[in-house]
C-alpha atoms as a printed R data frame, in Angstrom:
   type eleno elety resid chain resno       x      y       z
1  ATOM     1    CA   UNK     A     1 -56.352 45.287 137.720
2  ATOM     2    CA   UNK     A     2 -58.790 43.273 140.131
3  ATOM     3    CA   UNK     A     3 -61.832 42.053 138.801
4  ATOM     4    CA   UNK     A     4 -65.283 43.556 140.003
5  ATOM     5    CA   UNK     A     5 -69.082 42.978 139.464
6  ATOM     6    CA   UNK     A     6 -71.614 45.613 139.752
7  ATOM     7    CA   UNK     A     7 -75.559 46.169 138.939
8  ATOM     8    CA   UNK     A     8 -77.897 49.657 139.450
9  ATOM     9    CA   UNK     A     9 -80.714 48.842 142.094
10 ATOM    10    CA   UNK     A    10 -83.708 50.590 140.593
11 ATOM    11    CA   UNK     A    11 -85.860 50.838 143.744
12 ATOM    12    CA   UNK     A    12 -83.168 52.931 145.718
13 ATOM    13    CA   UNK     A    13 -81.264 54.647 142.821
14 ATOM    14    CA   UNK     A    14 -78.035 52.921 143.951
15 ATOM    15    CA   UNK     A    15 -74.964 51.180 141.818
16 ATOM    16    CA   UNK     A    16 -73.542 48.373 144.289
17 ATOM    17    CA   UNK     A    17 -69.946 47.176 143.392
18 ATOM    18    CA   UNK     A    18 -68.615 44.107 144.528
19 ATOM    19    CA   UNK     A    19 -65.425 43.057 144.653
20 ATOM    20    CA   UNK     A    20 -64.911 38.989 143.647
21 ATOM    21    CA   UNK     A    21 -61.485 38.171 145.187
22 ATOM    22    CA   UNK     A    22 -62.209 40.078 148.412
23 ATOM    23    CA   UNK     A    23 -66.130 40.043 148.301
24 ATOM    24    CA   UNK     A    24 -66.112 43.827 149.927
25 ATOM    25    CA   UNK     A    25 -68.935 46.034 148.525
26 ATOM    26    CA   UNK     A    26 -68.849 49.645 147.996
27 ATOM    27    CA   UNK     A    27 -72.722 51.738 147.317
28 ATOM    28    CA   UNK     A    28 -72.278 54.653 144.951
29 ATOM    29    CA   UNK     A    29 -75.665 56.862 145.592
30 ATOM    30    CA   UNK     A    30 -74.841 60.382 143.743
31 ATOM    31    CA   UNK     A    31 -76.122 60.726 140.723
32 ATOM    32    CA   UNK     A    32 -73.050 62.299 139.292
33 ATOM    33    CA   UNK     A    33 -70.083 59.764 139.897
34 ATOM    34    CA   UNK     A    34 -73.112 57.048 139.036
35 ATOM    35    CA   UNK     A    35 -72.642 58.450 135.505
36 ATOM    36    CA   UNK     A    36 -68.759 58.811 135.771
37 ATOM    37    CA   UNK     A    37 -68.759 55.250 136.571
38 ATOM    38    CA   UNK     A    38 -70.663 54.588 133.486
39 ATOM    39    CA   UNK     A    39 -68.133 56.832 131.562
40 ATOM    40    CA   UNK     A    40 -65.507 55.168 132.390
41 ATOM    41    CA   UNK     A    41 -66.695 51.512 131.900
42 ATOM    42    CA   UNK     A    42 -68.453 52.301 128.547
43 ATOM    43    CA   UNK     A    43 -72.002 51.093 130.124
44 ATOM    44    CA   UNK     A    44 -75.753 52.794 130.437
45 ATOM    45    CA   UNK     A    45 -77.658 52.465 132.969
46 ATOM    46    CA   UNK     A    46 -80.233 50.480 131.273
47 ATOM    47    CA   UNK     A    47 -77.108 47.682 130.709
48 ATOM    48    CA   UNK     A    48 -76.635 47.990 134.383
49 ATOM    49    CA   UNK     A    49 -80.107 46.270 135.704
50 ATOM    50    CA   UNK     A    50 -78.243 43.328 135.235
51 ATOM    51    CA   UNK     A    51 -74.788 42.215 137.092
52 ATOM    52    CA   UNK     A    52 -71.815 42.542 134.973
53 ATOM    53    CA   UNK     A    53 -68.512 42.109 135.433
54 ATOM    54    CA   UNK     A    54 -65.138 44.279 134.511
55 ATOM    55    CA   UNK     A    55 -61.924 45.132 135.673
56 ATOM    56    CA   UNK     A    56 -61.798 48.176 138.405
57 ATOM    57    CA   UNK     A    57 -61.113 51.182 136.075
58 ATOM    58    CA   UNK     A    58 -61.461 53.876 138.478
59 ATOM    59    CA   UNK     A    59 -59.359 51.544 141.639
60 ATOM    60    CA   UNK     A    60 -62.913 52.112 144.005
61 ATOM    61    CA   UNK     A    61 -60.842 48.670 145.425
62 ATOM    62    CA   UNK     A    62 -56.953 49.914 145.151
63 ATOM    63    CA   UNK     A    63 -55.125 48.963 147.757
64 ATOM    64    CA   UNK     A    64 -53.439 52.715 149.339
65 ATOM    65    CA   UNK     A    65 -50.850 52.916 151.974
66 ATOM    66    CA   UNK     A    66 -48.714 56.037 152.936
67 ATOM    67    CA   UNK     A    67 -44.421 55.907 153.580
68 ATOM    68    CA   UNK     A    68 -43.544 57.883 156.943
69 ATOM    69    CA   UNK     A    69 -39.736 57.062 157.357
70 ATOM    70    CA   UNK     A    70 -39.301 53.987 155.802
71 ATOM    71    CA   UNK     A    71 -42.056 52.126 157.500
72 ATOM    72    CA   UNK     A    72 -45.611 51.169 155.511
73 ATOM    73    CA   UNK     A    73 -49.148 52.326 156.609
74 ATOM    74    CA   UNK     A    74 -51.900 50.227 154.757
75 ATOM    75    CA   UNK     A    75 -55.464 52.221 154.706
């Protein structure tokens, strides 16, 4: 599992996660996978006004690729 850093911007009601070996970003804006994400890190929002870091539970940063006869497609 890869590593990840996130925080909740207060001002726009966003939660920005970062991922540290790649450094791509990802904005989660609906209210309702903001609080799955919470779920399933064990956080509150409140925790959250500050960066922290954890492993990606939900793979937001999971590498996916697809098998079409034998040959690899990386998305």
């Amino acid at each position: 599992m890869e590593e990840i850093r996130f925080y909740f911007d207060d001002l726009e009601k966003k939660l920005n996660v970062v991922h540290v070996s790649t450094g791509k970003r990802k904005v989660i804006k609906s209210q309702k996978k903001i609080q799955r994400f919470l779920n399933t890190h064990g956080v509150t929002l409140e925790q959250c006004k500050k960066v922290r870091r954890d492993v990606d539970r939900m793979g937001l940063f999971k590498r996916k690729f697809f098998l079409f006869k034998n040959r690899r497609y990386f998305v």
